[in-house]
C-alpha positions in Angstrom: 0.0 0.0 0.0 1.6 3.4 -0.4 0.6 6.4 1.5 1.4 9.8 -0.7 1.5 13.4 0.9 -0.4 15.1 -1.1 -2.5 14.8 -4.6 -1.8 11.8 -6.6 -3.4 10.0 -10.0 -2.8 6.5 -11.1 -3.6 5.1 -14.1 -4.4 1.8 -14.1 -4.9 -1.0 -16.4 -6.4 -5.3 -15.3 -2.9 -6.7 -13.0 -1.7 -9.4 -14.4 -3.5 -9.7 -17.7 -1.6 -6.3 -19.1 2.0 -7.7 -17.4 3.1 -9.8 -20.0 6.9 -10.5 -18.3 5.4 -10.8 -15.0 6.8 -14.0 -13.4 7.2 -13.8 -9.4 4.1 -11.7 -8.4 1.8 -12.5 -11.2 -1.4 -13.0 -10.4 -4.1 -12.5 -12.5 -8.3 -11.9 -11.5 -10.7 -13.3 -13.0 -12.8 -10.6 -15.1 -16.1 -12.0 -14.6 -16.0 -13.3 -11.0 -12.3 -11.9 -9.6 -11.4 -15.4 -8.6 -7.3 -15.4 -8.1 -5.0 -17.4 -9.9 -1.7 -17.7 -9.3 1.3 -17.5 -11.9 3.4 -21.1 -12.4 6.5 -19.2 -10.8 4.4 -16.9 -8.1 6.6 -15.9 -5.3 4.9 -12.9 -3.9 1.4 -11.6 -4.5 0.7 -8.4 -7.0 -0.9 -6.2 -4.1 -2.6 -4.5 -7.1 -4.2 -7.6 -8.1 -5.9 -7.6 -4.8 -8.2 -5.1 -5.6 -10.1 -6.7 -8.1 -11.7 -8.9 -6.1 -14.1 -5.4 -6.0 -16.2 -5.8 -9.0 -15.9 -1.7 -9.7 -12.5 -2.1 -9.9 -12.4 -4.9 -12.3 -14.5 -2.9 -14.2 -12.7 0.2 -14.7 -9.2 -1.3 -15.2 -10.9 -3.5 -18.0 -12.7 -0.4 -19.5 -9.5 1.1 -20.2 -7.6 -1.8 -21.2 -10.3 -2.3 -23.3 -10.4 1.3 -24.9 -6.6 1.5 -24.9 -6.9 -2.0 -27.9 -9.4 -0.3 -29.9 -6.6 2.2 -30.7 -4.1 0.5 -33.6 -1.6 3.3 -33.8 0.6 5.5 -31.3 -1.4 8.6 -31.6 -4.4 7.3 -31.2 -3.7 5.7 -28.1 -2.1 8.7 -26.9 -5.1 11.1 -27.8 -7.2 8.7 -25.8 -4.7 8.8 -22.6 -4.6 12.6 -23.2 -8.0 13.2 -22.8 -8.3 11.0 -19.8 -5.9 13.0 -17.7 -7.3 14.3 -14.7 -7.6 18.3 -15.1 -5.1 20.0 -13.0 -3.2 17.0 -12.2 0.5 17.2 -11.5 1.8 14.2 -10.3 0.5 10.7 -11.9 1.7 7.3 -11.7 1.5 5.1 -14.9 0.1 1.6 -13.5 -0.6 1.3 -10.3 -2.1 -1.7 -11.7 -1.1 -3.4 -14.9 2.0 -2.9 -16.5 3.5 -1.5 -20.8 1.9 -4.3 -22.6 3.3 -3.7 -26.1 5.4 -1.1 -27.3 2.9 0.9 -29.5 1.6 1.0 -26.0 4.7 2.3 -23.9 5.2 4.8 -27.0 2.0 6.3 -26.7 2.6 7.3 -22.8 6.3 8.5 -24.0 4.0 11.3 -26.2 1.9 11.4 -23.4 4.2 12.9 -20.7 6.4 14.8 -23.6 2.9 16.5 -24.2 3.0 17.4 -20.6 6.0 18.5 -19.4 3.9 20.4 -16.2 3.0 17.0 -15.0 5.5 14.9 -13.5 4.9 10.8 -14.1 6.8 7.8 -13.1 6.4 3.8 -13.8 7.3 0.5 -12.6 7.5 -2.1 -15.4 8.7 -5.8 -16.2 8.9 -4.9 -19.5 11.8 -3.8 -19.5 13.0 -3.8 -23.5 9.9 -1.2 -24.2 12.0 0.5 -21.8 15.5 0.2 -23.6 14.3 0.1 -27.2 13.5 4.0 -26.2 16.2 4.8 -23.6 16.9 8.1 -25.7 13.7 9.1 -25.9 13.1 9.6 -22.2 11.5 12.7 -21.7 12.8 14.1 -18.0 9.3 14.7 -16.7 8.8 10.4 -16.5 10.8 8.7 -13.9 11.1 5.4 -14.8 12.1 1.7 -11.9 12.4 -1.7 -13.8 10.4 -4.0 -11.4 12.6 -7.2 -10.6 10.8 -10.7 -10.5 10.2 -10.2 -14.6 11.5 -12.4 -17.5 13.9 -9.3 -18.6 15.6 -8.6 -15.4 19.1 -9.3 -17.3 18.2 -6.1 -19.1 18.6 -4.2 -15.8 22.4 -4.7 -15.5 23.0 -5.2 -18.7 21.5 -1.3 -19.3 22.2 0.1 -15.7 19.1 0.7 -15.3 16.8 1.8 -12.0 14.9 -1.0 -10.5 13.1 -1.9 -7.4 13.3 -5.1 -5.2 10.7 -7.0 -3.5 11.9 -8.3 -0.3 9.7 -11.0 1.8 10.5 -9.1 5.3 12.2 -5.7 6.6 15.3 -7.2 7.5 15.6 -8.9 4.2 15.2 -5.5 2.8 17.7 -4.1 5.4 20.1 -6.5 4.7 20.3 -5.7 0.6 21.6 -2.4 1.6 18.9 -0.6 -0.6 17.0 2.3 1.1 13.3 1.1 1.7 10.3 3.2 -0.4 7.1 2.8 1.4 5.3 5.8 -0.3 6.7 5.8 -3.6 9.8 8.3 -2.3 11.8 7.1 -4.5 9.8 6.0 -6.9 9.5 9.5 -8.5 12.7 10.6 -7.4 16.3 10.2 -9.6 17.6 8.8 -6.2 18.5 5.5 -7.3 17.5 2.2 -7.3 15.4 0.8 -3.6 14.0 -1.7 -2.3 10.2 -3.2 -1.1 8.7 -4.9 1.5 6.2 -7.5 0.3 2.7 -6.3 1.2 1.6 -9.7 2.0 4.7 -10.9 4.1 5.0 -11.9 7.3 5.9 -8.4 8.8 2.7 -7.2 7.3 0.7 -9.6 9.1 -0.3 -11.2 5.5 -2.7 -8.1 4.8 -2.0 -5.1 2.7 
C-alpha cells in the first residue's frame, strides 16, 4: 500500500492480464467473478491484483484496457490517454495496476508525458526492453524503476538501469543495503534504485 503526501493520480490497467513479463508476483483476476490465480513461478502476490476482487475495480481497469486496444496506432492511443488526464493533475503514476503491454503501447505514454512537461509521471515495469528500445527518448518529466521478479531482469544490469526489489521481510530488505520506499519516495525521485517490502509478508501480518 503506499501512503502519498499530497495529490496523486494513477492510471491503471487489469494486473496481471496487461503484465506480459510478469513472473514472481503474477497474479491475474478473473474478469467476470475476480477469482485469483496464481502464476506457475508466483513468489509474492501483486498487491494490485488484490483489488479486483471489488467488481468496480475490475470494471474500470478492464474499460480502459479495453479502450486502450481499440486504438491500432501510437497517436491514437495517446489522444485517448490525453483526454483522460485528470484536469489540473500534477503528479501521476502510470500503473498502479497493470504494466507497458506492447510497445505501440509504452510509446503512446512516451507522447503522453512529452505532451505534458507540467506533470510529472513515473512507472514501474517488467517490461523492460519497451524501456531500452527507447532509452533516448526519455522525456525528463517520466521517472522510470524496472520491477525485478520479470523475465527481462538481465536487461537491468545489462543497461544500468533503475529498478526496485521486492523483499519477503524488513530485514531482508535491510540487509540488501537498498534504502526502503514505502510511499513511492523514491519511486519518483532520480535517487536511485530501492528496495520493497512484500505487502503480504509476514511483517505485514499477511494483509496489505
Amino acid at each position: 500500500m503506499r501512503y502519498y503526501e499530497d495529490r496523486v493520480f494513477e492510471f491503471n490497467i487489469p494486473a496481471g492480464h496487461s503484465c506480459p513479463n510478469a513472473v514472481k508476483c503474477l497474479v491475474k483476476a478473473d474478469r467476470d467473478t475476480g477469482k485469483m490465480t496464481n502464476g506457475p513461478e508466483q513468489e509474492f502476490r501483486c498487491y494490485a491484483a488484490q483489488s479486483e476482487r471489488f467488481p468496480s475495480a475490475r470494471a474500470a481497469r478492464w474499460h480502459n484496457f479495453e479502450l486502450i486496444k481499440e486504438h491500432k496506432t501510437v497517436n491514437g492511443i495517446a489522444w485517448l490517454i490525453q483526454h483522460s488526464l485528470p484536469e489540473g493533475a500534477s503528479r501521476i503514476r502510470i500503473h498502479g495496476s497493470g504494466d507497458f503491454f506492447n510497445q505501440k503501447y509504452f510509446d503512446a505514454w512516451l507522447a503522453v508525458c512529452q505532451h505534458n512537461q507540467d506533470i510529472l509521471f513515473w512507472a514501474f515495469t517488467k517490461s523492460v526492453q519497451f524501456w531500452v528500445n527507447r532509452l533516448d527518448l526519455i522525456p525528463d518529466n517520466l521517472l522510470m524503476q524496472a520491477s525485478r521478479g520479470g523475465r527481462q531482469d538481465h536487461l537491468i544490469e545489462e543497461y544500468g538501469l533503475k529498478s526496485a526489489t521486492v523483499f519477503r521481510t524488513i530485514e531482508e530488505a535491510k540487509q540488501s543495503g537498498l534504502p526502503i520506499d514505502v510511499n513511492d519516495e523514491y519511486a519518483c525521485t532520480n535517487r536511485g534504485s530501492f528496495a520493497l517490502v512484500d505487502n503480504f509478508g509476514p511483517d505485514k501480518g499477511g494483509k496489505v
